[in-house]
KOLTIZA-990144 format. One record per residue: residue number from 1; residue in one letter; z, x, y of N, C-alpha, C, O, CB in turn. Coordinates in steps of 0.2 Angstrom, whole numbers, plus 5000, padded with zeros to 4 digits. Each point is the difference from the previous one (the first is absolute). Glycine has a CB too. Layout:
% KOLTIZA-990144
    i  aa   n.z   n.x   n.y  ca.z  ca.x  ca.y   c.z   c.x   c.y   o.z   o.x   o.y  cb.z  cb.x  cb.y
  NUM   A     Z     X     Y     Z     X     Y     Z     X     Y     Z     X     Y     Z     X     Y
...
***
This chain:
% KOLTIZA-990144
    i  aa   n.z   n.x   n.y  ca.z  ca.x  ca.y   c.z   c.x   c.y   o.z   o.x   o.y  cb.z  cb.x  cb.y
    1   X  4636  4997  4800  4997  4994  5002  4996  5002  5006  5002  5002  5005  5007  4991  4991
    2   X  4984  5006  5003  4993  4999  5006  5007  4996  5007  5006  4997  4999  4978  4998  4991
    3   X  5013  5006  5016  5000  4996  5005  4996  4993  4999  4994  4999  4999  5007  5012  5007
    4   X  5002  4985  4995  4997  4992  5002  4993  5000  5001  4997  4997  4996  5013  5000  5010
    5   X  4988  5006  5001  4994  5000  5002  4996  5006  5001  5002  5005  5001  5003  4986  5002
    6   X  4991  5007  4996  4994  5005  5003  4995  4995  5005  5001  4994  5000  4999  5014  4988
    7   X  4995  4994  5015  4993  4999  5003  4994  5001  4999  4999  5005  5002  5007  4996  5004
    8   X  4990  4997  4992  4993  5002  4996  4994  4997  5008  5001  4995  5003  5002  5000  4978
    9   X  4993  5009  5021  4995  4996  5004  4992  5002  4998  4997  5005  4999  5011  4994  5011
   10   X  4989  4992  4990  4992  5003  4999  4995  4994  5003  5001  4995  5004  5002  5012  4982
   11   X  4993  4995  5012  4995  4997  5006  4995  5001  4994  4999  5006  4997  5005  4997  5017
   12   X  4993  4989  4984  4995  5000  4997  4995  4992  5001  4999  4995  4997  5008  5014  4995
   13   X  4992  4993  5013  4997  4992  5002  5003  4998  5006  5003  5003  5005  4995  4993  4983
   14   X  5001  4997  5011  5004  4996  5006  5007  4999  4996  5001  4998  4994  4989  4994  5013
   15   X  5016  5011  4999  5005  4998  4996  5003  4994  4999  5006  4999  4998  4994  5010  5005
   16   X  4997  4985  4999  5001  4993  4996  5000  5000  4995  5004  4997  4996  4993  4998  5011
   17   X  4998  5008  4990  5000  5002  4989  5005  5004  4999  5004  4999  4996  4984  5002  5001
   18   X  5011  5005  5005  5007  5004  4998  5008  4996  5001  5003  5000  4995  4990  5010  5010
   19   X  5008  4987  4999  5004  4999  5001  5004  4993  4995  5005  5000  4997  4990  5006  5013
   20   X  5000  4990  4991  4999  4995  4992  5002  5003  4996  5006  4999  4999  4984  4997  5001
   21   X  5008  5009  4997  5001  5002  4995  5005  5004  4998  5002  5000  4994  4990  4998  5009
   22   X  5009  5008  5003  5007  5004  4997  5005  4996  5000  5004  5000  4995  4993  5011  5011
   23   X  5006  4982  5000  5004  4996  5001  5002  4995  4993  5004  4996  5000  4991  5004  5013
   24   X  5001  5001  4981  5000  4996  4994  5004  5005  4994  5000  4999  4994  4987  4993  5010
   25   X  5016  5016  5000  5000  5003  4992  5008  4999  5000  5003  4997  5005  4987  5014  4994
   26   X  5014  4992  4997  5006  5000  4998  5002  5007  5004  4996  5005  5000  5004  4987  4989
   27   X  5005  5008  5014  5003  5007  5001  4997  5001  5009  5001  5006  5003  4998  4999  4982
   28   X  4998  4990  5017  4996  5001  5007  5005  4996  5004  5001  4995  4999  4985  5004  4997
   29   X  5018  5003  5009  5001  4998  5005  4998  4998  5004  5003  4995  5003  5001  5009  4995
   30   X  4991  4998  5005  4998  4996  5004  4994  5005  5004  5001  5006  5000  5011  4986  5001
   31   X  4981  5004  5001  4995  5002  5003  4999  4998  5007  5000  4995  5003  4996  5004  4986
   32   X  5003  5007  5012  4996  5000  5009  4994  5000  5001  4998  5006  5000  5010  5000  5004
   33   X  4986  4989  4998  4995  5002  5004  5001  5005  5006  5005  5000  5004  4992  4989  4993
   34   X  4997  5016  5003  5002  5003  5007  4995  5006  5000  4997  5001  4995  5016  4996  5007
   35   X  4986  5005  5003  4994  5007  4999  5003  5007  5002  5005  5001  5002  4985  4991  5003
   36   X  5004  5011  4991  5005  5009  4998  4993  5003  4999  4994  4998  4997  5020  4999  4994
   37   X  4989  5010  5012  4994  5006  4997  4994  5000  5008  4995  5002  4999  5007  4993  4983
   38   X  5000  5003  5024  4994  5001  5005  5006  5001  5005  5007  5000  4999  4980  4992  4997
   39   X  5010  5011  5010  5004  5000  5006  5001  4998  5004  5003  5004  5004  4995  5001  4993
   40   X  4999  4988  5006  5004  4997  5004  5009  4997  5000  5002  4999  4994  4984  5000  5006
   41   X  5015  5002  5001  5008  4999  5001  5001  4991  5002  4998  4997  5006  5005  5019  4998
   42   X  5001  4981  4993  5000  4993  5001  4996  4996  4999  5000  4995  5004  5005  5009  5002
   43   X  4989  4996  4988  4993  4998  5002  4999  4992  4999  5005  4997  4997  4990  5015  5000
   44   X  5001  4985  5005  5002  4995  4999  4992  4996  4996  4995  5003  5001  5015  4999  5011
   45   X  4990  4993  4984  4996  4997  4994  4994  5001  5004  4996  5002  4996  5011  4990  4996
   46   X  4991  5007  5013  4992  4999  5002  5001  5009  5003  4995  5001  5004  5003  4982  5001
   47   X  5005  5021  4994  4998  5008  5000  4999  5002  4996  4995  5003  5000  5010  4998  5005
   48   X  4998  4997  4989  4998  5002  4993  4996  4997  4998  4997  5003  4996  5010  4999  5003
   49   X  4990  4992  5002  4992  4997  4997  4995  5003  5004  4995  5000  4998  5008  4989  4999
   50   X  4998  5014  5009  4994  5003  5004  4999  5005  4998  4995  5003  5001  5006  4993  5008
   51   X  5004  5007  4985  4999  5008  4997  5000  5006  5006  4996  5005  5000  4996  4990  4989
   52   X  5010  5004  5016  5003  5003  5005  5007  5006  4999  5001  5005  5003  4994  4984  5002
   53   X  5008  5008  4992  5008  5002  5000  5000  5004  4995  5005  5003  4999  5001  4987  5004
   54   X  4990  5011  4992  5001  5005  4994  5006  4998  4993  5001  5003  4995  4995  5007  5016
   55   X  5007  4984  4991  5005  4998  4996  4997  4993  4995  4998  4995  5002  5011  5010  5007
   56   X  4991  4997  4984  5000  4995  4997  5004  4992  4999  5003  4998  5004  4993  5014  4993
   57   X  5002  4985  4998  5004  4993  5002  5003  5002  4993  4996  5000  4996  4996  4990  5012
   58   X  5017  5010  4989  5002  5004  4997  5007  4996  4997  5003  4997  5005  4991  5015  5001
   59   X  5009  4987  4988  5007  4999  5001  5005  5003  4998  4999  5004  4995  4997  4988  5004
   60   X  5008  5008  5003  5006  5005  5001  5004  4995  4992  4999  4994  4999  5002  5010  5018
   61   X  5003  5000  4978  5003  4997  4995  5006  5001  5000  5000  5006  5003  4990  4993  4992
   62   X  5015  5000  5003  5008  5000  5000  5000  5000  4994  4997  4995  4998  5008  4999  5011
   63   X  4997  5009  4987  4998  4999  4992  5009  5003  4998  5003  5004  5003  4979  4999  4994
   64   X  5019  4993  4996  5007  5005  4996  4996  5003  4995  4996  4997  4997  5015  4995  5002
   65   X  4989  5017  5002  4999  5004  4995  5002  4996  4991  4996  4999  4995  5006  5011  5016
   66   X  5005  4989  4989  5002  5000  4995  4998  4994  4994  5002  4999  4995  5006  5009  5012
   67   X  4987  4988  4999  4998  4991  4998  4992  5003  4998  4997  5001  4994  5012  4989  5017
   68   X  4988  5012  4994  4992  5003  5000  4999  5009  5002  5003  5003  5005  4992  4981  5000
   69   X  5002  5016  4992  4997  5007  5002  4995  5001  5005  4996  4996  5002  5007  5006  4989
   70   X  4997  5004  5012  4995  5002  5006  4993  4998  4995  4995  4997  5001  5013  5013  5007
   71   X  4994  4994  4987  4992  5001  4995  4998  4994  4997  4994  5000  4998  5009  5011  4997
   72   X  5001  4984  5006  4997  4994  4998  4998  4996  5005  4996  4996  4998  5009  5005  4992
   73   X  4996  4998  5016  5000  4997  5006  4992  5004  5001  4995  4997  5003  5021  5001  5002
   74   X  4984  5008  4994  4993  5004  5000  4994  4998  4995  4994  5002  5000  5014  5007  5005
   75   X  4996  4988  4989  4995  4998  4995  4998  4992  5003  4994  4999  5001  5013  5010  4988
   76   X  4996  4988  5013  4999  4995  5004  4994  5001  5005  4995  4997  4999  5017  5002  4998
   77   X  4990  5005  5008  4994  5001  5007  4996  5001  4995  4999  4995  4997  5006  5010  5015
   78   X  4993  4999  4985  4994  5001  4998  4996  4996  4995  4994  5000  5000  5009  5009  5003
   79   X  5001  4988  4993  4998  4992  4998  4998  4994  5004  4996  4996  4997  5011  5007  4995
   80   X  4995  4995  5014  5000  4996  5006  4993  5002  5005  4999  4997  5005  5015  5002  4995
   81   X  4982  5006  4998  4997  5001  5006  4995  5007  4996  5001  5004  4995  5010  4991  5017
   82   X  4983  5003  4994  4995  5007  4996  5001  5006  5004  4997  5001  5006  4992  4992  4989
   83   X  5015  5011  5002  5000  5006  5006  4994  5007  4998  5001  5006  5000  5015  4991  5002
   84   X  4979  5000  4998  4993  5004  5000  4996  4998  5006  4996  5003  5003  5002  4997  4983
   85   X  5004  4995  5015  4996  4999  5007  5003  5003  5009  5005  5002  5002  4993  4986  4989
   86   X  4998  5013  5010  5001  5005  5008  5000  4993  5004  4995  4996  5000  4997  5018  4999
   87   X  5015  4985  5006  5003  4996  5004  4997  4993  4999  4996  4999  5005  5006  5011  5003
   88   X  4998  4986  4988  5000  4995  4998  5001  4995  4995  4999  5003  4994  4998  5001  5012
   89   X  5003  4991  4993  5003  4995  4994  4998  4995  4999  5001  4996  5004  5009  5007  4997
   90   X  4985  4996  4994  4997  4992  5002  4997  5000  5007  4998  5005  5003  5011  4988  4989
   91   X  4993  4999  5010  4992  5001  5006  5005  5005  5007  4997  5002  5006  4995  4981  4990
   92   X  5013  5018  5002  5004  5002  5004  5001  5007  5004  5005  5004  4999  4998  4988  4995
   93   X  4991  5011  5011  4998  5008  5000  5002  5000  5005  5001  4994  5004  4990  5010  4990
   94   X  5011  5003  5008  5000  5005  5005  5007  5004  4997  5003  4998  4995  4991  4994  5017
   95   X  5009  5012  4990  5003  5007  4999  5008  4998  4999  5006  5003  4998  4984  5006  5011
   96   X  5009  4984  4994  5008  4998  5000  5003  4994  4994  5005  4997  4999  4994  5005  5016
   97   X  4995  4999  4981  5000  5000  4994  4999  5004  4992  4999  4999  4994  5000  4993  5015
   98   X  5002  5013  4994  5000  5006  4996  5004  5000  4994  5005  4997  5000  4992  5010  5010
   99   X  5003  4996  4985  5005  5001  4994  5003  5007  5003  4997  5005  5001  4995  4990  4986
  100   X  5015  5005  5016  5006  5005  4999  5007  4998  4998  5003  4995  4999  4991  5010  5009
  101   X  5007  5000  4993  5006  5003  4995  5007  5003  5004  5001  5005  4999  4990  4998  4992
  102   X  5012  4992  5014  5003  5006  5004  5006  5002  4996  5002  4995  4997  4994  5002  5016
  103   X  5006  5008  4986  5006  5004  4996  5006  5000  5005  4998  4999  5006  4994  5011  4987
  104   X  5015  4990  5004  5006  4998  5004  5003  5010  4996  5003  5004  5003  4999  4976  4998
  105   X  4996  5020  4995  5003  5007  4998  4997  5005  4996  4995  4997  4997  5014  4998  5002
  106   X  4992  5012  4999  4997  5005  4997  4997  4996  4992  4995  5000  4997  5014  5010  5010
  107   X  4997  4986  4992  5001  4995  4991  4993  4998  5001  4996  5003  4998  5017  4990  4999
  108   X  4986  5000  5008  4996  4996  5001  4991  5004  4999  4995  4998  4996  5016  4994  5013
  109   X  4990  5013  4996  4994  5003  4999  4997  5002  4993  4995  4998  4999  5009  5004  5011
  110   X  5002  5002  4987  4998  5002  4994  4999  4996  4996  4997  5002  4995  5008  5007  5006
  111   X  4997  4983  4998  4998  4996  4996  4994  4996  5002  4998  4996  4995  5014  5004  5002
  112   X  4986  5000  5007  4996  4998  5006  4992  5004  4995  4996  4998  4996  5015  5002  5018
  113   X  4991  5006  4987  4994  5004  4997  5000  4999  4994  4994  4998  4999  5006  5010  5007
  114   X  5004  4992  4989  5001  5001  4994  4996  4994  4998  4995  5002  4997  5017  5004  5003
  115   X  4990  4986  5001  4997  4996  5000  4993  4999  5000  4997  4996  4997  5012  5004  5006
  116   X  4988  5004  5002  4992  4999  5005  4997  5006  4993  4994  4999  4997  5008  5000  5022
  117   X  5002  5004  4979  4996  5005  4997  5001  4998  4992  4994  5000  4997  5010  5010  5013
  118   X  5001  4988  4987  4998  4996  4993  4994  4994  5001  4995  5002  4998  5018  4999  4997
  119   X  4987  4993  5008  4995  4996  5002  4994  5003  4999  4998  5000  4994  5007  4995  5014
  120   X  4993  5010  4997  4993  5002  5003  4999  5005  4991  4994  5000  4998  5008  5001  5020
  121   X  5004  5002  4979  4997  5002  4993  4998  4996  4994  4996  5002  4996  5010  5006  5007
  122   X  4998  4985  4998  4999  4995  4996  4993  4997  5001  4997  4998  4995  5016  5001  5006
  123   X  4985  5000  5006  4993  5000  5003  5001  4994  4999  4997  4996  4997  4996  5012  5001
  124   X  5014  4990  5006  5001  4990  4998  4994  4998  5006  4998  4994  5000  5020  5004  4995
  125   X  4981  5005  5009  4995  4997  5007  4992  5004  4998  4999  5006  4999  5012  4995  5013
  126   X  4984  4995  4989  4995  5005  5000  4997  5003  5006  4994  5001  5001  5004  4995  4988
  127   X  5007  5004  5016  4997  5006  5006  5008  5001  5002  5005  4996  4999  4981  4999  5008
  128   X  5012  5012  4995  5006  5004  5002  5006  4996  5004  4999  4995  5002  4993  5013  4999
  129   X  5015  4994  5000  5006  4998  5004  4998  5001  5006  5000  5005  5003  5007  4997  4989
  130   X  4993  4993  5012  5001  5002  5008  5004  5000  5003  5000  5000  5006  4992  4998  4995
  131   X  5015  5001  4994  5006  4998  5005  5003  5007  5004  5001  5006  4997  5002  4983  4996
  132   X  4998  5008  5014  5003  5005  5005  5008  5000  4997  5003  4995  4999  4987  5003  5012
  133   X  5011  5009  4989  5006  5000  4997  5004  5006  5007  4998  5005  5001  4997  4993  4984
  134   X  5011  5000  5018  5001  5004  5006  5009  4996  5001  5002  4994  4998  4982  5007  5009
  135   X  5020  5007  4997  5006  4994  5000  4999  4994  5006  4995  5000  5004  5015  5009  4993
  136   X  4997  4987  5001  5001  4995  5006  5002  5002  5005  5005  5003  5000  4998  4992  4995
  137   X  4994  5006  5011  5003  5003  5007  5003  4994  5004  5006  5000  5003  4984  5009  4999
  138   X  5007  4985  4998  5006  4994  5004  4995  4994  4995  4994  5001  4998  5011  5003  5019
  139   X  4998  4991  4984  4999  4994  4997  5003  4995  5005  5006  5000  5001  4994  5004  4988
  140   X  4996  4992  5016  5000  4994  5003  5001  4992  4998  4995  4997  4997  4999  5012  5008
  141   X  5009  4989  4995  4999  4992  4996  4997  4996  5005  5001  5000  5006  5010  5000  4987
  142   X  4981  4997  5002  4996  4996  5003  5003  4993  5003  5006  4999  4999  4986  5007  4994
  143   X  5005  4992  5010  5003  4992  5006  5002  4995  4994  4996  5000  4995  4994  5001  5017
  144   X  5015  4996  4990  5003  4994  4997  4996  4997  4996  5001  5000  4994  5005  4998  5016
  145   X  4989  5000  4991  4995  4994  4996  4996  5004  4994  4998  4996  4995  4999  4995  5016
  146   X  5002  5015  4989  4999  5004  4993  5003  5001  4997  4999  5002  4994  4996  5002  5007
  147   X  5013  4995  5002  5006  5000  4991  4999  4995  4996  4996  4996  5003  5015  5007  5002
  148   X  4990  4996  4987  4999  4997  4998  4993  4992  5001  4999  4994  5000  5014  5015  4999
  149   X  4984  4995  5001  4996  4996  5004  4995  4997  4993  4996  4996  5002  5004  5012  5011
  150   X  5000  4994  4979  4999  4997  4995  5004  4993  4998  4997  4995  4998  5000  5017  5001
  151   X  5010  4990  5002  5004  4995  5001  5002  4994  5000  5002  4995  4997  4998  5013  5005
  152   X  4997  4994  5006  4998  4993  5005  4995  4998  5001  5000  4997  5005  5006  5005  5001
  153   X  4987  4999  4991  4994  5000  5000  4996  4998  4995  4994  4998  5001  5010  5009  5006
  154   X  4999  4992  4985  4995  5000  4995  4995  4999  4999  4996  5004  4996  5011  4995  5002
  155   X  4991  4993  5007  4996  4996  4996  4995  5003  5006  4995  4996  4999  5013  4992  4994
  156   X  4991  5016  5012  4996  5003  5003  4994  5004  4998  5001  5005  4997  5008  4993  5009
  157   X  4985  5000  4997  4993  5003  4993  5002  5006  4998  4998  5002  4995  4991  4993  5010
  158   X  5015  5010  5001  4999  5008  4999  5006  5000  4994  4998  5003  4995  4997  5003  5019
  159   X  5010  4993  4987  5004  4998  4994  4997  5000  4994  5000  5005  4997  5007  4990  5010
  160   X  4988  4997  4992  5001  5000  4993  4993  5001  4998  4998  4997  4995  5013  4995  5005
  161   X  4984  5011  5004  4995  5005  4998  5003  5009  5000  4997  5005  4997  4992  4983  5008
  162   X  5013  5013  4997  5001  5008  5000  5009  5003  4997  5001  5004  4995  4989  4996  5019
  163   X  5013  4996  4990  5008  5001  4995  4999  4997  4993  4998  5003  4995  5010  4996  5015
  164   X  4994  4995  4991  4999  4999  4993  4997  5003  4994  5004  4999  4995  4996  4994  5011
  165   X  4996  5010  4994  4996  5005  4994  5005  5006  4999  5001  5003  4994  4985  4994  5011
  166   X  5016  5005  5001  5004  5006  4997  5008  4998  4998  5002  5004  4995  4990  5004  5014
  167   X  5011  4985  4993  5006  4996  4997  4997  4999  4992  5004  5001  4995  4999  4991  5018
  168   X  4991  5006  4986  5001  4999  4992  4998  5008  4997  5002  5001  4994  4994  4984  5006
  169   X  5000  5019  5004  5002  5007  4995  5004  5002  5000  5002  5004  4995  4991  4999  5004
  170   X  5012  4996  5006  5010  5004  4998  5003  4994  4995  5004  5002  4996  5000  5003  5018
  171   X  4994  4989  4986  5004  4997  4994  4997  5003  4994  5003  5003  4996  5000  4986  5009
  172   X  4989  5010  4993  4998  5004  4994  5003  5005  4998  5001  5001  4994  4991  4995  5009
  173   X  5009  5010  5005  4999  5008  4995  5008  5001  4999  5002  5005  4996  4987  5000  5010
  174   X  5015  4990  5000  5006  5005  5001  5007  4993  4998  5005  4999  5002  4988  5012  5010
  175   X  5002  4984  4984  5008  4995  5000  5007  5000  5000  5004  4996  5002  4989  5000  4994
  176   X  5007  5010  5001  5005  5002  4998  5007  5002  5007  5006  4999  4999  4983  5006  4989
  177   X  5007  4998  5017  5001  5000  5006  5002  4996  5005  5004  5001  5005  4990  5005  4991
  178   X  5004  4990  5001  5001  4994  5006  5005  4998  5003  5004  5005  4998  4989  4991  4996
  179   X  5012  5000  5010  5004  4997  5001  4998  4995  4997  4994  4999  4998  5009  5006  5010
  180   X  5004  4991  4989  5001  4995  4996  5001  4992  5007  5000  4994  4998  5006  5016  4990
***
């Protein structure tokens, strides 16, 4: 028998979509907003939007292997978001919206590639992968009011012009997935 848990982190946009989103699969424990991958230490949301801190805006995932897989949580991020684009997402630019991938283990990585590398042969994108693929060195949890901030927020324009769209392509592609 797998361990319970594992950790997946990525960063593809603002993590108010990610987070939407990974929070809706089966096998997900539970999602952290928070920023990963730059070097300020402790940084705080208006450091990371100045693109100062080098850390993206990223969620940390609590997942049961034996419920979802890494490989499909990865089929996921890359269905949720265009990772051809260089540090931004919709109207949403600068570097702390980048597509990455931070890796928690040797596994992660190698599925990590494996992944980027069938896509890119499949030519399911028609411009190259840009996702940054690197380990986790620390993960910070962003301030109180970006947890679940889909949640408590729905009917709010950025909600239901920008989340929304990626909520109905996880029910389309992945219903199967869902929590009930």
């Amino acid at each position: 028998m797998k361990k319970n848990h594992e950790i997946a982190v990525f960063g593809g946009g603002c993590f108010w979509c990610t987070e939407a989103v990974f929070s809706r699969l089966k096998g997900v424990n539970s999602v952290t907003s928070g920023y990963a991958g730059g070097t300020t230490e402790n940084p705080t949301y208006s450091q990371v939007v100045m693109g100062k801190s080098g850390h993206a805006e990223v969620v940390r995932i609590v997942f049961d292997p034996n419920i979802i897989s890494y490989s499909t949580l990865l089929d996921v991020f890359f269905t949720i978001h265009n990772p051809t684009l260089v540090n931004r997402q919709g109207a949403d630019i600068g570097s702390e919206y980048r597509s990455v991938i931070l890796y928690t283990s040797p596994v992660q990585k190698k599925s990590a590639l494996e992944k980027i590398s069938v896509l890119q042969a499949r030519k399911v994108f028609d411009n190259p992968i840009v996702t940054e693929l690197k380990p986790l060195d620390i993960f910070y949890e962003a301030e109180s009011y970006h947890q679940s901030y889909y949640a408590k927020n729905p009917g709010l324009p950025y909600c239901q012009v920008v989340i929304n769209p990626k909520l109905e392509t996880m029910k389309r592609s992945y219903a199967d997935l869902l929590k009930k």
